[in-house]
C-alpha positions in Angstrom: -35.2 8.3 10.1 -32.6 7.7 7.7 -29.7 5.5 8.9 -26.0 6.6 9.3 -23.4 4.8 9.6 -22.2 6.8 13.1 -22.6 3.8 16.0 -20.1 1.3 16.6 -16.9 0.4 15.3 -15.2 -2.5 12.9 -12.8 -4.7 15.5 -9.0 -3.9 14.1 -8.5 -7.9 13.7 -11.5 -7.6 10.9 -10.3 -4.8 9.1 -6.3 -6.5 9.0 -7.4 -9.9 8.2 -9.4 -8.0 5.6 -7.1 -6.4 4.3 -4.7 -9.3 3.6 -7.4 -11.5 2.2 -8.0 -8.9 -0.5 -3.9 -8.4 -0.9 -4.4 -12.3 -1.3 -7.2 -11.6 -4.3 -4.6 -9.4 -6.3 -1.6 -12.0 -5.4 -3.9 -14.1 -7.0 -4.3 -12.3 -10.5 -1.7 -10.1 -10.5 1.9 -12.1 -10.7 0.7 -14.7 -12.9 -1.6 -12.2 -15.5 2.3 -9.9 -15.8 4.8 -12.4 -15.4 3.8 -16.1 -15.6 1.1 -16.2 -18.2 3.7 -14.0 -20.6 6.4 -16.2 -20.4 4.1 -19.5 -20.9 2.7 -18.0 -23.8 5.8 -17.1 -25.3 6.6 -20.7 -24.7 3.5 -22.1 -26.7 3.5 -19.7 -29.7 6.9 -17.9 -30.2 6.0 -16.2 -33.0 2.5 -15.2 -32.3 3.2 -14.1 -28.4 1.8 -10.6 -28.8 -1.3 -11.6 -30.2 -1.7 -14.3 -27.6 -1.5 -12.0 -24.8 -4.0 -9.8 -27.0 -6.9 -12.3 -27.2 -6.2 -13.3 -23.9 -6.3 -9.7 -22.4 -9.7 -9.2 -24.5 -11.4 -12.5 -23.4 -10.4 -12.4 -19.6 -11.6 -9.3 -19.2 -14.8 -9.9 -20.4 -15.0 -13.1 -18.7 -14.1 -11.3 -15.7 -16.6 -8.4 -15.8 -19.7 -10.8 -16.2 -18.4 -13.0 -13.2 -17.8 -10.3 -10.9 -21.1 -9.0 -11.4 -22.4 -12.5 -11.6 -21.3 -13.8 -8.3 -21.7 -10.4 -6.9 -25.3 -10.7 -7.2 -25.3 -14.7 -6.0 -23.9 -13.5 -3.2 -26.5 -10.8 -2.8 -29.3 -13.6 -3.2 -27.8 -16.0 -1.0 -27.2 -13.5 1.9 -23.9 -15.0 2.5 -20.0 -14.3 1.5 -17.7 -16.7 2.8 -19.0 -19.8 1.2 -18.6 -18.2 -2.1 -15.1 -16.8 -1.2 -13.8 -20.6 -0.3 -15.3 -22.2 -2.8 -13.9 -19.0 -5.9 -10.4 -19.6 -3.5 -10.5 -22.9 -4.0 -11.6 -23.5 -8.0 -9.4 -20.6 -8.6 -6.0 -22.0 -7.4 -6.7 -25.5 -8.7 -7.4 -23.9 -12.2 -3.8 -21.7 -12.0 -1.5 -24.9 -11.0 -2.9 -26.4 -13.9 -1.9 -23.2 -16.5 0.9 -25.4 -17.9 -1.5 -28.3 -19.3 -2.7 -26.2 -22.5 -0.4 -27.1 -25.4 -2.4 -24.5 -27.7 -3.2 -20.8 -27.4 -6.8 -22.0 -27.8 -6.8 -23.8 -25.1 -4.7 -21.5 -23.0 -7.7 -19.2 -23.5 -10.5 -21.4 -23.0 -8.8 -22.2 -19.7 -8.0 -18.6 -18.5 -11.9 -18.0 -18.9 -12.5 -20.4 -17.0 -10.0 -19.3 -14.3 -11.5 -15.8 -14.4 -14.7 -17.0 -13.8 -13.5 -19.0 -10.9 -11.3 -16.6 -9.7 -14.3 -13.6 -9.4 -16.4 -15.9 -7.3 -13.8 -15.1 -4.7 -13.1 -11.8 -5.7 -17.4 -10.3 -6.0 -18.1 -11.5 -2.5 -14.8 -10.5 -1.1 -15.3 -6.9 -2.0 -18.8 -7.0 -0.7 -17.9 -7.5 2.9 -16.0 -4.7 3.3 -19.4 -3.1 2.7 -21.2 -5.1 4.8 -19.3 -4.7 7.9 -17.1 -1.5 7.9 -18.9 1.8 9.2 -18.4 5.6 6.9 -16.1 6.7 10.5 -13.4 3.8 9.2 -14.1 3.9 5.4 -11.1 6.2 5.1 -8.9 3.9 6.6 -9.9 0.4 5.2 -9.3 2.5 1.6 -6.1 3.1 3.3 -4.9 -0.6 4.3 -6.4 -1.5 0.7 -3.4 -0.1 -0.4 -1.2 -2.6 0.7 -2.7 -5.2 -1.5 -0.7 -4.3 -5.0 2.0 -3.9 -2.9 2.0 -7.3 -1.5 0.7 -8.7 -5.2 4.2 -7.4 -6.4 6.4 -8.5 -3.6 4.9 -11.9 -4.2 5.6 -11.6 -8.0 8.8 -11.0 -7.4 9.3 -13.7 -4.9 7.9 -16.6 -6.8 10.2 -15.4 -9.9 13.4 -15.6 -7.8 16.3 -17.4 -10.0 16.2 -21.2 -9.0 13.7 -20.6 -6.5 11.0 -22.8 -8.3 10.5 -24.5 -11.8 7.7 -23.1 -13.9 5.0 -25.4 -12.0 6.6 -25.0 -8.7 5.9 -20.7 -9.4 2.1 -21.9 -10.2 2.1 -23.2 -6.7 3.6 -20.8 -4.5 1.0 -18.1 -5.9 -1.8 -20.5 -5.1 -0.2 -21.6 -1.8 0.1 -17.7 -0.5 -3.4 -16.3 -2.1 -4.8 -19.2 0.4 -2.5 -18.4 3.6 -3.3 -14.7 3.1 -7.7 -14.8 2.2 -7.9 -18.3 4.8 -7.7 -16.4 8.2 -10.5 -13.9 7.0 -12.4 -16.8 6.3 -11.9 -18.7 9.3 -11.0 -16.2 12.0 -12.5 -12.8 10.8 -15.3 -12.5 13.3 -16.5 -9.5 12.5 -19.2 -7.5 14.3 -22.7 -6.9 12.9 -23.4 -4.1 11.4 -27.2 -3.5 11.5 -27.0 -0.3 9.8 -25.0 -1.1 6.9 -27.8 -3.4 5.9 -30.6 -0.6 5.4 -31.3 0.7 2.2 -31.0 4.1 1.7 -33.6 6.5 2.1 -34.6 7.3 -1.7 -34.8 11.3 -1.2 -31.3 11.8 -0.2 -30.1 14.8 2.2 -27.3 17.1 3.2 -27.6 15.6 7.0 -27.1 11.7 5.1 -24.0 10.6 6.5 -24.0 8.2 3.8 -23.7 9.6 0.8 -26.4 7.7 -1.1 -27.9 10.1 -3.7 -28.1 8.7 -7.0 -26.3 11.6 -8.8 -23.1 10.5 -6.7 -22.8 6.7 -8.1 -22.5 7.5 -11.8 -20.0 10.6 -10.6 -18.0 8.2 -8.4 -17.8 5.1 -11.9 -17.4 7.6 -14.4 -14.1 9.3 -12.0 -12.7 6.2 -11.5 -13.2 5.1 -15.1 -11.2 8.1 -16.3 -8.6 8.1 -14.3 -8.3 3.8 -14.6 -7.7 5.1 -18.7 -5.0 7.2 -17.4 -3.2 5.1 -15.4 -3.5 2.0 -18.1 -2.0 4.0 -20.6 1.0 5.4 -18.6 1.7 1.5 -17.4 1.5 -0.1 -20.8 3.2 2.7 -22.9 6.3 4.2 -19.8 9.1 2.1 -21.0 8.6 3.0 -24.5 8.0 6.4 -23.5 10.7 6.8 -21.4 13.0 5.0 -24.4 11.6 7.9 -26.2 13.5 10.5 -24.3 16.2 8.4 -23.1 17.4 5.3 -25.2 19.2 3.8 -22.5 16.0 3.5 -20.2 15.1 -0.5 -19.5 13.2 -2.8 -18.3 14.5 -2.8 -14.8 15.1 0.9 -14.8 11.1 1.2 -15.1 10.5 -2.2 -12.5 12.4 0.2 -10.2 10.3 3.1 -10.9 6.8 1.3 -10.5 8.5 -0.5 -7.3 9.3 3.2 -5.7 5.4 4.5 -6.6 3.8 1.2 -4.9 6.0 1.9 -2.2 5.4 5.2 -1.5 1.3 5.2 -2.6 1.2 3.0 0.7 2.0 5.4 3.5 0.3 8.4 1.8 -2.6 6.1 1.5 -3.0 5.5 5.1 -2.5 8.8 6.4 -4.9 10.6 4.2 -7.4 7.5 5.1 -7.1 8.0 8.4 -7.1 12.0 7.9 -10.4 11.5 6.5 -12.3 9.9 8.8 -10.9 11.5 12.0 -11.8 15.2 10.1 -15.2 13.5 8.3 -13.8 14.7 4.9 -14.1 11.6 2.8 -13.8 12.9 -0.7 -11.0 15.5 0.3 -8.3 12.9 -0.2 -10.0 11.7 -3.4 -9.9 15.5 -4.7 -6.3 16.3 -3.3 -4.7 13.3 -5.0 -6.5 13.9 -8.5 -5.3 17.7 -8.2 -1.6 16.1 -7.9 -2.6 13.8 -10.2 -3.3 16.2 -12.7 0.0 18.1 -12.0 2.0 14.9 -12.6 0.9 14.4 -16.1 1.8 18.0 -16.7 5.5 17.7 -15.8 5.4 14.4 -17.7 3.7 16.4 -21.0 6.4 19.0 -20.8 9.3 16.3 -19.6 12.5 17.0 -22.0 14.8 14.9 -20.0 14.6 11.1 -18.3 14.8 13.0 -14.7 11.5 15.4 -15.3 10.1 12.5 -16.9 10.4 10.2 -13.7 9.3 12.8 -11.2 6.0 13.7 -13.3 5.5 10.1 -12.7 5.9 9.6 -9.8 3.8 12.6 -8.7 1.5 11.0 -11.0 1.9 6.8 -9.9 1.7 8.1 -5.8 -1.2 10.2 -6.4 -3.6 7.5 -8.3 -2.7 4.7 -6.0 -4.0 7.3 -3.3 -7.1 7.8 -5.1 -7.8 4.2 -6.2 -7.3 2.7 -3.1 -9.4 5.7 -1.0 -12.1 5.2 -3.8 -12.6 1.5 -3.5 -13.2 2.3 0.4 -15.4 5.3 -0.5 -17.9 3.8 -3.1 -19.6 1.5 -0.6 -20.7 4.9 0.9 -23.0 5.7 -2.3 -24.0 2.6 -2.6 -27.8 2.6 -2.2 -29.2 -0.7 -1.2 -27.0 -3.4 0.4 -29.7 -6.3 -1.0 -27.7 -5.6 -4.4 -24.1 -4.7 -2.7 -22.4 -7.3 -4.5 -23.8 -7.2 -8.1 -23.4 -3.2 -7.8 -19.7 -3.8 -7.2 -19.8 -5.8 -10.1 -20.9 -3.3 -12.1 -18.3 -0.3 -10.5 -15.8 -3.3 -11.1 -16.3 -2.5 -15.1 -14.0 0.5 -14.2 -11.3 -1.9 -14.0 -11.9 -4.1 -16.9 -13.4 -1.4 -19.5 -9.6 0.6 -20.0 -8.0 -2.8 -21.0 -10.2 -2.6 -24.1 -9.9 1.5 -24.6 -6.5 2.7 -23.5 -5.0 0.9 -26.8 -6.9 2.4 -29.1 -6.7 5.9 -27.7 -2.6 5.5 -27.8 -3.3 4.2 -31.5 -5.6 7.5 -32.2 -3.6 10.2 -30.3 0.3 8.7 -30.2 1.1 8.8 -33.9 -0.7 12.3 -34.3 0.6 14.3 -31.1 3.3 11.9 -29.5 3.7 11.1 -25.9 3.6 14.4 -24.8 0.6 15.2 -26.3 -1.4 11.7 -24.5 -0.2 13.2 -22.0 -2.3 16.3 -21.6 -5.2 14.6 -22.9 -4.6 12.4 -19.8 -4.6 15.2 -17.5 -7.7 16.6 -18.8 -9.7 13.4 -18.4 -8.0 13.7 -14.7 -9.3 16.9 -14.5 -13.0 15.9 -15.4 -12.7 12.9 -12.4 -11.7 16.1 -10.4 -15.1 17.6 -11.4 -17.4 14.9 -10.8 -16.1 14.4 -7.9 -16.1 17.9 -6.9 -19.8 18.0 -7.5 -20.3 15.4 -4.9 -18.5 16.9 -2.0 -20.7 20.2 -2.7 -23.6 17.7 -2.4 -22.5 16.6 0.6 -22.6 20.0 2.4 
């Protein structure tokens, strides 16, 4: 018989205290990768800043990518997650309070690889478990509380960077002291109930009845999606502000903090309705194919955008409708996952969608940019948003 995932359900306390433990893995990237490590840089090498953060960007993410799927599939092997959590959570903060040490961009970088490495031990494991011990009838809404974590990661970054709040060193450890207040409690008071089912392979001839969504057409479909619309959303992040400038001079810095702050806030609520929608109706790739439509829609009005205000709403229709779908699709891929033996090196590998646009978004804006402008990225945006809506089109008519 081939398993479901229909049976029992995840306690809440689980799936909170899970939640917050993986807001606590992107408070523990996120603030110092867009705020600290810039202005330490810019402190060791004031002249050659940008090409600082360059190399550093290249090398972390390849450090990153092999450690994710490295300790993904140590975790696999050994059978066990927490261990590997505390001891990432632990190597990982005592790396970052020791960022200021490097006197050299050299070193800087030799350290940050290090750090990533560290840091994925927590983070491969961590985003196993939610595979391991959340049923398909709540995979809509753990993608939904997902979305709290960048949320969180940016309320912290803002917190640490208060004026007077904390000398350079003293920022370093306020990240590290609430990454560990918020991934502890999964560690030490999670609990969660077995999940028998979770942890039997696939049946390799998938059908229209598998609750599961296992085929092996559906895991290329759900990495390639992802992968697209990760390019699109890198591009719009790195390139808004001077994009924005573009049509309106007197656009800044904060003017576009407030912009990103209104989407996070926003992508949170939408998120846990349409998670929750989805697994009360058994629809999980609706939400995925609604959000890319809207998606697609935003990048239109930002294409055609002639003025600042058309230019923020495309955006935003844009910014609210990705966080949907990331967050819904980081719930949703542990359902085509085939064999929970290789759960966390398979992660790994999906977790390449995260790493890979870091090393092609600047080179398409190079290519298209000077040729076509802003605008014109833009539709070529949409229509790699509009392939993700294909693929994973062709999935949901699978799943009939």
């Amino acid at each position: 018989m081939t398993p479901t995932r229909d049976g029992p359900l995840q306690s809440p306390r689980f799936l909170a205290l899970y939640a917050l433990a993986v807001a606590g893995g992107a408070t523990a990237y996120l603030p110092f990768l867009t705020i600290l490590l810039p202005l330490r840089i810019s402190e060791i090498a004031e002249n050659g800043a940008i090409e600082g953060v360059a190399y550093i960007a290249f090398g972390g993410a390849i450090a990153a990518s092999i450690g994710n799927i490295a300790f993904g599939w140590i975790s696999d092997r050994t059978g066990r997650r927490i261990p590997w959590i505390l001891a990432g959570l632990v190597l990982s903060s005592s790396l970052l309070v020791l960022m200021l040490r490097p006197q050299s961009i050299a070193s800087l970088i030799g350290l940050i690889l290090v750090w990533q490495l560290a840091l994925n031990m927590m983070l491969a494991p961590l985003s196993a478990m939610g595979g391991d011990f959340v049923p398909d009838l709540q995979k809509g809404t753990l993608g939904g509380l997902l979305s709290v974590a960048p949320a969180l990661a940016a309320l912290a970054g803002a917190f640490v960077t208060i004026d007077d709040l904390a000398d350079a060193q003293g920022r370093l450890w306020l990240v590290a002291g609430i990454v560990c207040a918020l991934v502890l409690p999964l560690c030490l008071f999670g609990n969660p109930r077995p999940m028998p089912a979770l942890m039997e392979p696939l049946s390799p001839i998938p059908t229209v009845e598998q609750t599961r969504g296992g085929s092996a057409g559906a895991l290329p479909r759900m990495w390639l999606a992802r992968l697209l619309l990760q390019i699109s959303e890198a591009a719009l992040f790195a390139y808004l502000l001077l994009w924005f400038r573009d049509i309106d001079p007197t656009f800044g810095g904060n003017d576009a903090a407030r912009l990103f702050a209104v989407v996070i806030a926003l992508s949170v609520p939408a998120s846990l309705m349409a998670g929750r929608w989805s697994d009360r109706v058994r629809k999980p790739f609706v939400p995925l194919l609604g959000a890319l439509s809207f998606g697609m829609i935003g990048l239109v009005l930002l294409g055609f955008a002639s003025d600042i205000q058309a230019a923020k709403a495309g955006y935003i229709v844009f910014g609210l409708s990705s966080g949907v779908f990331l967050a819904l699709h980081s719930a949703q891929t542990l359902r085509v996952l085939p064999r929970p033996q290789t759960r966390g090196r398979d992660l790994g590998i999906f977790n390449l969608t995260n790493t890979i646009p870091s090393l092609v978004m600047p080179w398409l804006t190079l290519l298209l940019v000077p040729q076509v402008g802003f605008g014109g990225l833009a539709f070529v945006l949409a229509g790699l948003t509009a392939i993700s809506f294909i693929l994973i089109l062709g999935i949901k008519r699978k799943r009939r």
